[in-house]
N, C-alpha and C positions, 0 to 999 in steps of 0.2 A: 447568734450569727447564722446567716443565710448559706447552707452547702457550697459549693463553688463551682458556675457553675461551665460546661467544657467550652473552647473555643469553639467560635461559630463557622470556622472554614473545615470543611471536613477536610479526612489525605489525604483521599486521593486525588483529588484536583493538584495538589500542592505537588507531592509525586510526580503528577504526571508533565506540569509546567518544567519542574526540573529535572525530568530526565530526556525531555527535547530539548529544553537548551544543553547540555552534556552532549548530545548525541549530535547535535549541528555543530558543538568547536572539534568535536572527535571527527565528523566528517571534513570540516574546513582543512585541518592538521593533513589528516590523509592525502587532502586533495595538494596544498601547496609543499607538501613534503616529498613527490611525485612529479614536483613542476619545476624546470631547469630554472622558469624566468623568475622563482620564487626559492631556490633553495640559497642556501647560504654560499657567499661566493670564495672561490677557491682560496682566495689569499687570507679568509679569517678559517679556514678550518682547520689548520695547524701551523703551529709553528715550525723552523725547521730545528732540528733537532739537535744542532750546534749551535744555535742561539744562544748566547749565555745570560742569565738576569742581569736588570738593569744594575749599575751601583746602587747600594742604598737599600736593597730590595732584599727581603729578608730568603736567603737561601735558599729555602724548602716553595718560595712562589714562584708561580709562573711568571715568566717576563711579560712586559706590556704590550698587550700585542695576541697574545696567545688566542685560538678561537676555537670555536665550535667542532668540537669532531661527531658529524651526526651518530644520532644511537646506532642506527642501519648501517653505520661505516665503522664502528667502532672493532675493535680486535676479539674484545669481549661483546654479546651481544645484552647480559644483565647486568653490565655496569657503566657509569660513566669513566672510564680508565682516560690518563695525561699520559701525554711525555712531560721528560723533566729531568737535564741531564746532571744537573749538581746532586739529583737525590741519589741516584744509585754509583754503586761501589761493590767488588766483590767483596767475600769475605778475604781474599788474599790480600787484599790493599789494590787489585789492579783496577781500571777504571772499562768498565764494557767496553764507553767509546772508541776504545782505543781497537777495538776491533774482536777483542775476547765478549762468549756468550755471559750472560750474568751468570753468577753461582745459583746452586740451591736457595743458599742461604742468604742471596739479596732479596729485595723486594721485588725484583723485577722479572721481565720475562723477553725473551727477544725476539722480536717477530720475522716476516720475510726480508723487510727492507734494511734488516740489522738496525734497525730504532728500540731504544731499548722503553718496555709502557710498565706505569707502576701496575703492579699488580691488585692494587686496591683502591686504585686511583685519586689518594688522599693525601699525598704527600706528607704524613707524620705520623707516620708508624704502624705497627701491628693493632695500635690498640684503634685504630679507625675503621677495621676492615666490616664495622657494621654500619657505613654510613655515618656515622657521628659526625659527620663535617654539614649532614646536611640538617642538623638536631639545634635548634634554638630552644633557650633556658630563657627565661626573662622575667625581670624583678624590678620594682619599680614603684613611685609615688602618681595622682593624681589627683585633679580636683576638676567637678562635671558638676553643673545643673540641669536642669526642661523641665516641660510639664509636670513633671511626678514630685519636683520639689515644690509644689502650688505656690511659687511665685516671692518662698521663704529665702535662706538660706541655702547653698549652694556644700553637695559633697565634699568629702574631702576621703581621703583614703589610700589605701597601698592597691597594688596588684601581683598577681604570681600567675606564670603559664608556661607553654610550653608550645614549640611549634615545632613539627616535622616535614620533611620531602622527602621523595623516592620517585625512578622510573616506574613508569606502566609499563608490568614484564609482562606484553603481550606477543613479542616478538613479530611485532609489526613495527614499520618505519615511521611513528606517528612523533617521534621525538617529544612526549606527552610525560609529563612529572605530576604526581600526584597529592595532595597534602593534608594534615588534619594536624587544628591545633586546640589548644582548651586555656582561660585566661580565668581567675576565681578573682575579684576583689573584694574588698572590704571598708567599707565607709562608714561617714557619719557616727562613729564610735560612743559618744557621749549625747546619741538620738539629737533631735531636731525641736520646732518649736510645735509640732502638732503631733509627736510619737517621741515613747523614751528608746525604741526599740533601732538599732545599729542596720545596719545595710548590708547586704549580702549582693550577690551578684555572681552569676554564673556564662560563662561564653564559649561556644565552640564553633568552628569554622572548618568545612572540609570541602574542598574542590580539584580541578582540574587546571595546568598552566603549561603556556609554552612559552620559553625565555629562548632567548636568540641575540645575535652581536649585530646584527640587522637586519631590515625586515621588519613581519606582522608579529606581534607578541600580544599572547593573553592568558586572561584567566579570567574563571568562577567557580564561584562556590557557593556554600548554601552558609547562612549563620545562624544560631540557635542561642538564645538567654532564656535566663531564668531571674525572676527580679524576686528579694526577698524580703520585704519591709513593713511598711504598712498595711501592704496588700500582697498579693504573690501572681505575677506574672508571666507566661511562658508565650516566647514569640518568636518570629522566624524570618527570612530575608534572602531575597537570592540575589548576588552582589559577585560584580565582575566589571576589569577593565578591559581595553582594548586599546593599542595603539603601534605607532612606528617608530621603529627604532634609526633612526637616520646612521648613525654611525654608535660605535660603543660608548659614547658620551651623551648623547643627546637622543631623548626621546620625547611625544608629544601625542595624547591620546587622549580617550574617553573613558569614564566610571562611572558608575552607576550601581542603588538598592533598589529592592522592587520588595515589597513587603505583601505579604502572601498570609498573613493569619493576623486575629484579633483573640483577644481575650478576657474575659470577664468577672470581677471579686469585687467583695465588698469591706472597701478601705475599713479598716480597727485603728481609730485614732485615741490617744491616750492626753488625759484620764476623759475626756468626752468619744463618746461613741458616733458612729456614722449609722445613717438609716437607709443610703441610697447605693447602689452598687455603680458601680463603674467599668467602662468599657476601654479598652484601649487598645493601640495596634503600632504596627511600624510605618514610618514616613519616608514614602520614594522618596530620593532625591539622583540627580543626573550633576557631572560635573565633568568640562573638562579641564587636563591637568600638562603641568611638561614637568620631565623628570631630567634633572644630570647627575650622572655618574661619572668619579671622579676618584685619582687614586691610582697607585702603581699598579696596584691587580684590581681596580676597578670595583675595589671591596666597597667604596664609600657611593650615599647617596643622598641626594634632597629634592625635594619635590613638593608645587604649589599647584593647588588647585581654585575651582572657580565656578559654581555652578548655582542649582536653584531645586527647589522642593516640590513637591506635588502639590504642594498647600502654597504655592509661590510664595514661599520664604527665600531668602536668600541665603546662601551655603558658601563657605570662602574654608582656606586651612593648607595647611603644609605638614609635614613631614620627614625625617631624616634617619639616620643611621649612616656612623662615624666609628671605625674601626680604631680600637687603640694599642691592640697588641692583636698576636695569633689570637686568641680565644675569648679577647672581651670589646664588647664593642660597645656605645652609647645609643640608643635612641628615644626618638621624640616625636610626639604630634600633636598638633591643634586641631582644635574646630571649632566654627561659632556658624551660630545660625540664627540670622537675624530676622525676626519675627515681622510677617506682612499685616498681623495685629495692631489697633492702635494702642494706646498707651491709658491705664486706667485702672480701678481697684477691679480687685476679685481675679478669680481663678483661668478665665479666658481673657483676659489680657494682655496686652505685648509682652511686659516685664516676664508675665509668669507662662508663657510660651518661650521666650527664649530660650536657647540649646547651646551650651559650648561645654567641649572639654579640651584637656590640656594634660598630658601625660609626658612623662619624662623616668628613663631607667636602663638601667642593664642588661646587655644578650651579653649569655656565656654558651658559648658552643664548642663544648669539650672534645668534637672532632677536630678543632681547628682550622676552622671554614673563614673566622673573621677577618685573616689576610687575603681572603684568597675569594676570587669570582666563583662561585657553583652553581654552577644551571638548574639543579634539581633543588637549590635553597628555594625554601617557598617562598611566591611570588606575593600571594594577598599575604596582610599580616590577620591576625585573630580580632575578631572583631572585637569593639570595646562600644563605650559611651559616645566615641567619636565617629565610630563611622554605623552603629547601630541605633538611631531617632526612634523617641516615639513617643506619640501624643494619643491624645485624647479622644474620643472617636465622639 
């Protein structure tokens, strides 16, 4: 077997592509976070604080309605901190509202305008006060093909990850959330028709995002795999959306990957051996999408996209997450991508270009975020099969 041998893009270019774009959302942020015609308008940045939740709404959630309290205005400046008048209680029985300061021993804390703010801004208890509302668990089945399955059989497999959010404590008004998440899957279990050897898969995703109840909203971030099979691959991607949020329900915008490195091994096929090495990389693609959010606290979403590749393939899919209790929620996503190849044997052909994957599984977010809207919940999911292409160079 022939060494292996590095990709062909060096880092620092890579580097330096992603930390101009970083540096232009962090300057954009600054600039509309500073502009009256651009900040969030007064009637979503809080609710009033005798607002009671709706019927139906599970106690510890904000009411429908509830908005944005900028980081710059907030009481605390390192936290996202609510109001939320059903949660607090003294320890005597008496109820703040009523004009008494909260206890020690409540959650809360009373500020100048006697609004009483949770102290840990999470709405369910002590055991959240590390953020846990903003911490995604997710577990779940899939089944992906493309190019790397040479036009055979198509994966099948589980996945496990994890994804997290937090403010940028930079103590500037950039309203900037940050996130990194890591997804392991596991396929093709009982090998394929040209390897007996199982599928591995590795994925991380870490970026910058700004969520908002109306307005400009974005994020990017960088994605990173590792393919473990036949061959072994390491590849990269810098992948970010862009859009407007017309009101808390309805939003309509742009996505887009930009693939930034290539990489090169020489396929070990079983029990016949390969003699040629192979090159491969990741595949821009550009899409735009509309998203609704939906839901007493606006926990729920789905969203359709529609776009095209760099290799002008055509790129379609959707995606969801559907809250079913505090702390478990469903989600799911498609992708398919339909090959501008014609149709014919062998390995560059349509059939064996085609790309879809199809995932389905559970978030558990033991802070108890899944009822409940969080601005600092991260915005891209972890990259997978579906939104990370890659062909053949």
């Amino acid at each position: 077997m022939k060494p292996r041998r590095p990709s062909k893009s060096p880092v620092r270019p890579r580097l330096t592509r992603f930390a101009w774009s970083l540096g232009a959302a962090i300057a954009v942020s600054a600039g509309l976070a500073q502009s009256p015609a651009w900040a969030q308008p007064d009637v979503l940045r809080a609710a009033p604080y005798n607002q009671s939740p709706a019927a139906g709404v599970h106690r510890n959630s904000p009411p429908r309605g509830y908005g944005f309290v900028p980081k710059h205005e907030q009481w605390a400046a390192s936290m996202g901190w609510r109001k939320d008048e059903s949660y607090f209680t003294s320890s005597d029985g008496e109820d703040p509202a009523a004009g008494s300061a909260a206890s020690p021993h409540s959650h809360g804390a009373q500020s100048d305008d006697n609004a009483v703010w949770d102290a840990g801004g999470f709405l369910c208890g002590d055991f959240c006060r590390a953020d846990l509302r903003n911490l995604q668990l997710l577990g779940g089945v899939q089944a992906f093909t493309g190019p790397m399955n040479r036009g055979g059989q198509g994966s099948f497999g589980f996945y496990e990850g994890v994804n997290y959010g937090a403010p940028v404590a930079l103590g500037l008004p950039l309203e900037i959330g940050w996130q990194a998440g890591f997804r392991a899957t596991q396929s093709n279990l009982s090998g394929s028709d040209f390897t007996t050897d199982s599928r591995q898969q590795f994925f991380a995703t870490a970026g910058l995002f700004h969520r908002v109840d109306r307005g400009l909203q974005w994020a990017i971030g960088y994605d990173w795999s590792h393919n473990d099979w036949y061959l072994d691959t390491d590849l990269g991607q810098l992948r970010g959306e862009l859009s407007w949020k017309a009101n808390c329900d309805h939003e309509a915008g742009l996505m887009f990957a930009i693939g930034n490195t290539t990489d090169t091994d020489l396929p070990i096929f079983r029990p016949s051996q390969s003699v040629a090495v192979e090159t491969w990389e990741t595949t821009d693609w550009y899409a735009g999408f509309y998203r609704y959010t939906f839901g007493d606290c606006l926990q729920n979403s789905v969203r359709a996209f529609v776009g095209f590749t760099g290799q002008s393939d055509a790129l379609l899919g959707a995606d969801a997450i559907v809250a079913i209790n505090n702390n478990w929620a469903v989600q799911g996503g498609l992708t398919f991508m339909a090959p501008a190849e014609s149709s014919g044997p062998g390995i560059h052909a349509g059939h064996a270009q085609e790309s879809w994957n199809l995932a389905i599984g559970i978030v558990w977010t033991p802070g108890c975020s899944s009822a409940e809207r969080g601005y600092y919940t991260p915005l891209l999911n972890v990259a997978d099969n579906g939104s990370l292409l890659v062909d053949r160079k």
